[in-house]
N, C-alpha and C positions, 0 to 999 in steps of 0.2 A: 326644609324637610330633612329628618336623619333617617338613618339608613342602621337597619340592621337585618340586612339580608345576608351579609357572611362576616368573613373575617378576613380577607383581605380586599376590602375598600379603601382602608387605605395606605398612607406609602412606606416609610418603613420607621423603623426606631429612631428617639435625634442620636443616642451612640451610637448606631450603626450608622446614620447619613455622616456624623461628624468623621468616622475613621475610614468612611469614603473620601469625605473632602480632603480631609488631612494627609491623605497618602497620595492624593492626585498625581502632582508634581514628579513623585517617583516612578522610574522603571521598575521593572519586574522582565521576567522570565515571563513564559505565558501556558496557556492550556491547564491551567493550575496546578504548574512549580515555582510557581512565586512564592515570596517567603510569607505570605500572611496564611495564604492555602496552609501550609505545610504546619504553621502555628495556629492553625484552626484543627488541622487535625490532632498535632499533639494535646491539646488540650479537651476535643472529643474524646480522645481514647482515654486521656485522667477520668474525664468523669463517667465512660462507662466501665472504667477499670477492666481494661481491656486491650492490652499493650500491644497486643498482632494484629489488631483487627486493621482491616485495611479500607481506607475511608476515600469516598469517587462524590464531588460537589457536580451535581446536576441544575440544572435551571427550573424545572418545574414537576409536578404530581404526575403527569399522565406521561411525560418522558420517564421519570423516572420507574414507573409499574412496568410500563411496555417493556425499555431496557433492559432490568433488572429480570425477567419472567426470560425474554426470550434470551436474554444471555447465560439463564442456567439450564432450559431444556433444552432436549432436544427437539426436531420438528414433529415429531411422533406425539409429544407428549402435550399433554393438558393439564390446569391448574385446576385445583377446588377451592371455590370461595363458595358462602352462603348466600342467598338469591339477592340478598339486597347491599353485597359486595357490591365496593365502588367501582372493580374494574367490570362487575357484569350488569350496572344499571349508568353510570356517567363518564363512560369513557370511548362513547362512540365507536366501540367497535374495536377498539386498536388492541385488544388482546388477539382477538382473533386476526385482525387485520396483521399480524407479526406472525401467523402460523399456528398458532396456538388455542384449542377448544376450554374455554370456560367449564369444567364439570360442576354444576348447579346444586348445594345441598341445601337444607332448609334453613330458615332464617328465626332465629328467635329473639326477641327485641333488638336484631340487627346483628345478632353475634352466632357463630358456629360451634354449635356443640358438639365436644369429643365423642359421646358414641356415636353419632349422626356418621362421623369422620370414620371412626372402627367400624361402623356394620357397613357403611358402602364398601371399605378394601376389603374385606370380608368376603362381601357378594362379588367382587370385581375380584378376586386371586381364585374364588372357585369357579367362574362364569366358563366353562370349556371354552367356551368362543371370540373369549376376552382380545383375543388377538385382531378379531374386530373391532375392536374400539379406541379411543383416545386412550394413553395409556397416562394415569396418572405418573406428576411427578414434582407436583409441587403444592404445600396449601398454602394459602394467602389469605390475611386478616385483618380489618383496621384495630387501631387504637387512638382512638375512642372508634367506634362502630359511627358508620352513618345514622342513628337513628341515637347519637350523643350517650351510647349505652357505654360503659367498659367491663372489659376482662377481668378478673380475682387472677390473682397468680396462681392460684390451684387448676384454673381455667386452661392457662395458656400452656401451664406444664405439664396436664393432661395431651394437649391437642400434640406438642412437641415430644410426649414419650411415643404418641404414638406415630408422628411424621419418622420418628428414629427407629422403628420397628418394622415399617413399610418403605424404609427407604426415600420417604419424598421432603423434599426443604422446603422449612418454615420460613415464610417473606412475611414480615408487620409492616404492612403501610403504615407510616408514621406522620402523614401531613398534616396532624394537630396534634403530632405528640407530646410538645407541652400543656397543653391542656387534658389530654389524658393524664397524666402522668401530675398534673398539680389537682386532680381531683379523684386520683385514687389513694385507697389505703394503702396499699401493698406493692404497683408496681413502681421500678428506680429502673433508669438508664442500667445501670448493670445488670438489675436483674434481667432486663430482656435481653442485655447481649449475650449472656447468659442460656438463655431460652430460645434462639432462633439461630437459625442461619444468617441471616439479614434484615435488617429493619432499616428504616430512613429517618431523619430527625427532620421534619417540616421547617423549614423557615419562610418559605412562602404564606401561609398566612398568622405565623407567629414572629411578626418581626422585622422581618426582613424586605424589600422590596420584590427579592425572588431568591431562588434556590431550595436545594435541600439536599441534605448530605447521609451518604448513603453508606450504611456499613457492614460491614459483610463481618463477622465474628470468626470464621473459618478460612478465610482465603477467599478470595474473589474470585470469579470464573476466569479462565486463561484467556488472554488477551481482551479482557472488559476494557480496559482503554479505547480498543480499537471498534469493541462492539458501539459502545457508546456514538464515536464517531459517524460509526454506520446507521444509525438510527436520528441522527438529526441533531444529540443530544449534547454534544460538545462544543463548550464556551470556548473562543479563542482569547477571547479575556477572561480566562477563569479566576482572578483577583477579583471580578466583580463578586460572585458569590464566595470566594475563601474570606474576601475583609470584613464579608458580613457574618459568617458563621466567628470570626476572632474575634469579632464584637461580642455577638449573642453569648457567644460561652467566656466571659471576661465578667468578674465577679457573680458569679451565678443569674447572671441577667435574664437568660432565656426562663429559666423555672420562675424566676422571679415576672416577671410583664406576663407568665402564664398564668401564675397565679391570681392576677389582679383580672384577668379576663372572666375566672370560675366566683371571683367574689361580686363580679356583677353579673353574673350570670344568676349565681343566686337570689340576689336583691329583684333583679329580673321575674324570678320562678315565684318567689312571694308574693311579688306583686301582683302576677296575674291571678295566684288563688284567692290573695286578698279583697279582688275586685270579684270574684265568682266564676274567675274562669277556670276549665279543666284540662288536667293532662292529657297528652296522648301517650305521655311516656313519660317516667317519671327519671327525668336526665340528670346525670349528675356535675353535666360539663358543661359547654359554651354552649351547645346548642339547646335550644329550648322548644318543644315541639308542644303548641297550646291548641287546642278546639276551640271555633270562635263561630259564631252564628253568621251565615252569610248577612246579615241586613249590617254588620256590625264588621265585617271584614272590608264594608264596602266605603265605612265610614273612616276608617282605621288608615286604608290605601290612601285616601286625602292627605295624611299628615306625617303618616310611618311608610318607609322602604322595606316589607319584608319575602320573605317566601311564602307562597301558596303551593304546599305539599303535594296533599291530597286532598278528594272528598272524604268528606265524613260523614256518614249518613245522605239523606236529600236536602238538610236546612245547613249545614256546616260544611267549615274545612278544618283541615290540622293544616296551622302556618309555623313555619320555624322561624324563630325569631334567634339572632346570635349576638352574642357579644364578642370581643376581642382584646389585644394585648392597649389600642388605641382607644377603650370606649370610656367616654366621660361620666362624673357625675352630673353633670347637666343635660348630656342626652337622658341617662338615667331619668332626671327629674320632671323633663320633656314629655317622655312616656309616661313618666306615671298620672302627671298632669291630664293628658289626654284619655288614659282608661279611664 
């Protein structure tokens, strides 16, 4: 049976496993100031053209939103994502769980739109009673969206004139962002360091066995080191993720195994219109969200590993199906065999 229920099933790149093995033998320094960390971030920062930014490798997606959120507010304050934000539908809780209220705006094929963003601080600066409330102070957005949609760069530098007008910082979950980013027109690494406060570069499911590296464009929050710690989030072998990100950005590797995940991603999306199935959403990324008749979902589960979404109507579902940096043309062929 194949599995394309996500993107990281499985383990990690063979350049990223080899310059694991290859380094074994050596000492390092730890907490990552070992020298591959520090040549994983010089080499981040080339390619976001972005020589201050200051770069923190974390282990995983939900440490690193929790962290990252509660190390720039305050306890007072609240984040705004769009409802079908990853940290206000798969993340158990752990925003709030860290002190901090979720402010809920509306979701449009998975993405937040700016005036959505401008008339709630609008209604929330004129509210006399405002001081009852969670006071915003941060937005936060994926790239790609959950629902495999992306941002136009007119999108995101909307949301970002107006986080710099109201005072609140711009966080880009980034835990597929090479996959965004190899199936857009318009955004580049620079452009968003550019654009945000902070974003993350995913390696956990592009690549790498885990990690992701987190980068703050402006200066990190004072003593984030130490926040990190406090939260759970601190590798004492932190060479396990710096030798994998010195991998991933070592000959343009990461954009590159991104892009081969969006070119079967596509062959994927044909496939299924070619066979008569329909969209839920017309994705431009890895994930692929298809409508499938239950009698035919049920036949599908025998042979394919994928997600069961949502309902769709009373006779269907929307299933995600995903490809990855690891996904063959023979799974490829598997599936199409089987529609």
């Amino acid at each position: 049976m194949i599995s394309f229920e996500c993107d990281y099933n499985n383990g990690a790149h063979p350049s990223v496993l080899k310059h694991l093995v290859e380094t074994n033998d050596l000492q390092s320094l730890t907490y990552g100031y070992d020298e591959w960390s520090e040549s994983a971030k010089t080499k981040i920062r080339k390619a976001c053209e972005c020589e201050d930014a200051d770069i923190f490798f974390l282990v995983g997606g939900t440490q690193t939103n929790e962290t990252v959120i509660d190390g720039y507010l305050e306890g007072y304050h609240g984040v705004i994502a769009c409802e079908t934000g990853h940290i206000n539908v798969h993340e158990a809780g752990a925003i709030e769980f860290s002190g901090h209220k979720i402010i809920t705006l509306p979701s449009h094929d998975g993405k937040l739109w700016a005036e959505d963003l401008e008339r709630y601080m609008e209604w929330f600066i004129h509210d006399e009673s405002n001081m009852h409330l969670a006071q915003p102070g941060m937005v936060y957005i994926t790239f790609p969206t959950e629902l495999g949609s992306l941002y136009t760069a007119k999108e995101i530098s909307r949301i970002y004139e107006i986080c710099k007008r109201y005072e609140l910082k711009l966080f880009i979950d980034g835990a597929r962002l090479g996959y965004g980013i190899a199936a857009s027109d318009d955004i580049t690494l620079p452009f968003l360091a550019s654009h945000c406060d902070v974003f993350y570069i995913g390696g956990t499911k592009v690549g790498a066995l885990c990690g992701e590296a987190v980068v703050f464009t402006h200066g990190a929050p004072k003593h984030f080191f130490t926040i990190i710690k406090q939260h759970g989030a601190l590798v004492a072998k932190g060479r396990l993720i710096g030798l994998q990100f010195d991998a991933l950005f070592t000959d343009h590797l990461y954009l590159n195994i991104s892009k081969h995940a969006i070119d079967m991603a596509m062959r994927m999306k044909q496939m299924f219109i070619d066979k008569g199935y329909k969209l839920f959403i017309d994705s431009p990324t890895n994930q692929q969200f298809v409508i499938i008749p239950n009698d035919k979902v049920r036949q599908l589960e025998k042979q394919v590993i994928f997600t069961h979404w949502e309902p769709y109507k009373d006779d269907s579902l929307v299933c995600r199906f995903v490809t990855s940096w690891a996904t063959t043309e023979e799974q490829m062929n598997y599936l199409e065999s089987i529609l």
